[in-house]
N, C-alpha and C positions, 0 to 999 in steps of 0.2 A: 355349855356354850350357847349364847344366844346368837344366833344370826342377826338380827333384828339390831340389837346394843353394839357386837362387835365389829359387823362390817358397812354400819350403816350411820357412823357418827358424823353425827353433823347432816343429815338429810332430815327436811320437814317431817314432822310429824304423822301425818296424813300418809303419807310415802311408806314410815315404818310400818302404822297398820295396815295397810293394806296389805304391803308386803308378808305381813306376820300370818293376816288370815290366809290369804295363797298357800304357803307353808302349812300352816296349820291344817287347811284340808287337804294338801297335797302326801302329807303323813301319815295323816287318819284314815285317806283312801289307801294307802299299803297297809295300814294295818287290819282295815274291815275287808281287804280281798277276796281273805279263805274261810269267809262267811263266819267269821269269830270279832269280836273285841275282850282281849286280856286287859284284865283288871294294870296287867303290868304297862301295856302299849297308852290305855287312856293315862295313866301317872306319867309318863315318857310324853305324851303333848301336853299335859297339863302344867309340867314342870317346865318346858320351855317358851309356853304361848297359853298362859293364863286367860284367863277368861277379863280377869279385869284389868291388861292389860292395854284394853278397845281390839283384838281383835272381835272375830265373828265369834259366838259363844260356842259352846263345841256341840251342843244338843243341833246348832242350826245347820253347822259343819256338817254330825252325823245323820241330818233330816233330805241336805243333797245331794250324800253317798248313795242314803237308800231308795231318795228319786232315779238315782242314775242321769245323773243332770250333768253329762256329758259336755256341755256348753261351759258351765262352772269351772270345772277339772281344765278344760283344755285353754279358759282364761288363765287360770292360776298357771297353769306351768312359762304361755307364755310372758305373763310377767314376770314370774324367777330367771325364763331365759334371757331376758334383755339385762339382766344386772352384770358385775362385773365376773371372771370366771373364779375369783378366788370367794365369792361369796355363792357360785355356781357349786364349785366344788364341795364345800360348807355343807348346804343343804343336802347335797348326794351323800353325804356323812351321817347328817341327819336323817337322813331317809334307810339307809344300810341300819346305824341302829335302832330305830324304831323296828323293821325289818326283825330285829335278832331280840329285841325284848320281850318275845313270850320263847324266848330260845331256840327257834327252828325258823327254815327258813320254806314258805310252799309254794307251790310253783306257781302261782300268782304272785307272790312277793317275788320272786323272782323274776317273772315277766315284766312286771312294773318298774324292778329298778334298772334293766334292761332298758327300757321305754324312756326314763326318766334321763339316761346317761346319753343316750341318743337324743331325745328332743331337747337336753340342756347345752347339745354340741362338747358336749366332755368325751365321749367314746366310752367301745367296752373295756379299750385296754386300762385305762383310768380306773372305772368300776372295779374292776379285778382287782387293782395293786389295792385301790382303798380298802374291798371286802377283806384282804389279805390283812392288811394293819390293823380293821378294826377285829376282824372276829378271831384272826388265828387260826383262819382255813381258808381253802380255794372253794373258790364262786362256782358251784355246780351248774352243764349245762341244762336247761329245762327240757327241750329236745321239742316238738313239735306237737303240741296237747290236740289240734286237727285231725292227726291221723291217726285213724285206729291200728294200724302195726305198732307204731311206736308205743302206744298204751298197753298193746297184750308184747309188748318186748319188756315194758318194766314192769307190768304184773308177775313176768314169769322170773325176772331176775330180783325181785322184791325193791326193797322203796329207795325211792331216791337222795342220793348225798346229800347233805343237809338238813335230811327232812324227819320229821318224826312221824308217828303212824295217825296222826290227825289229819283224815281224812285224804293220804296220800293214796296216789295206786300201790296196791299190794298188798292196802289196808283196808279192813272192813270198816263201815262207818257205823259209828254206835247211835242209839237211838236220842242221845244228849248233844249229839255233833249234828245231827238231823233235824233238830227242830232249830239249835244254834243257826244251820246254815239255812232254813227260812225263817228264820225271824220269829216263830214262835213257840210260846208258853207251855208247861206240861197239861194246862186245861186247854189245850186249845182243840175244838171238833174239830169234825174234817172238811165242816165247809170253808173252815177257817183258812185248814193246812193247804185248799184247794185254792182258796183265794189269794193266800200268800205266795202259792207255788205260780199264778198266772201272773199277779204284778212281777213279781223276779224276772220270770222267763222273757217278760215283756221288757224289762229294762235292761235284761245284759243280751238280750239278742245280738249278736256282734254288727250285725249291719247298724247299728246305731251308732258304733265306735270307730267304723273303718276308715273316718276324717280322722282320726286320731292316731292313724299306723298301724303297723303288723301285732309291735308287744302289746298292746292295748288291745287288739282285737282277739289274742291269744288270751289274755286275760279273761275276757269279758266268753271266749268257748270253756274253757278251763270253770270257771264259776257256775255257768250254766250245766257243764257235768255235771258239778256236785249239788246242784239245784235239782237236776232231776234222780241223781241217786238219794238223795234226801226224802223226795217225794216216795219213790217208791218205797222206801224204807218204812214211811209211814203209813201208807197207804196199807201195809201188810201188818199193821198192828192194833 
């Protein structure tokens, strides 16, 4: 399914790409949430928003993920939300399976499509019926990543519906998930692992994102746990 070709025929050119890059980083930010990019997720936007289609390239896409370029993201949705809702809906499709292409679904991805079904004026009940069509299971609540009960309640009842043990509570994080989730290399020293660990924490600080709403700001606490359990991970190594 292209969004772009099938619900936009007959609108200028200009309009498609930009429309497309929107999309395009609006995907790729659900897919980089849980500090991973699956070889499966980049084929899943490549395959729908080609690079040499004139959108944005995706190297540039994923350059203002990892800025945290919170201004970017919150353009992009508002232009998805002005379109009509059957091409609303479309993308919230697109976004669900992007979401399920590396096969799990983590409670940032799930905050975001959360965020995404709310700021596109679709609702959760929408979200729900769609996750139900596409995956063949019901949409897990994420529950409140803020509060520390709720963390030692699904520690103690182990990991959550959907999710597999990549980096969820309940799960130990391994030392390949730990530098995944800062960004770096098996050579990287520690002043490295310390300087990647201060730009993160600086960009998902959640008061950067709270113009952006509650899932969004859930998201961006959620990513920073696992920022600083990565840190100490390494830190001890």
């Amino acid at each position: 399914m292209s969004i772009v070709n099938s619900k936009l025929k007959g609108a200028p050119q200009s309009q498609k790409e930009q429309l497309a890059s929107c999309v395009k980083l609006l995907l790729l930010w659900v897919a980089a949430s849980d500090g991973t990019l699956d070889e499966s997720e980049l084929e899943f936007a490549a395959s729908h928003f080609p690079d040499s289609m004139g959108t944005t390239t995706t190297d540039d896409v994923l350059a203002t993920i990892r800025k945290g370029d919170s201004k970017s993201i919150e353009t992009a949705i508002r232009t998805v939300a002005q379109e009509s809702r059957e091409l609303r809906t479309a993308f919230l499709d697109l976004a669900i399976t992007m979401s399920m292409a590396d096969r799990r679904i983590a409670i940032t991805e799930n905050h975001i499509l959360r965020f995404y079904a709310d700021a596109l004026y679709l609702g959760i009940e929408l979200l729900e019926k769609r996750f139900q069509t596409i995956s063949g299971s019901a949409f897990s609540q994420p529950g409140d990543p803020s509060s520390m009960l709720w963390w030692d309640q699904v520690s103690s009842e182990g990991l959550l519906e959907n999710s597999a043990n990549d980096g969820q509570p309940g799960a130990r994080m391994t030392i390949e998930q730990a530098r995944a989730a800062l960004g770096v290399g098996l050579s990287a020293t520690q002043s490295e692992i310390e300087s990647a660990y201060e730009n993160l924490t600086a960009i998902f600080h959640s008061g950067r994102v709270e113009a952006m709403g509650e899932a969004a700001v859930a998201v961006a606490k959620e990513r920073f746990r696992r920022i600083e359990e990565a840190v100490k991970l390494l830190r001890n190594t």
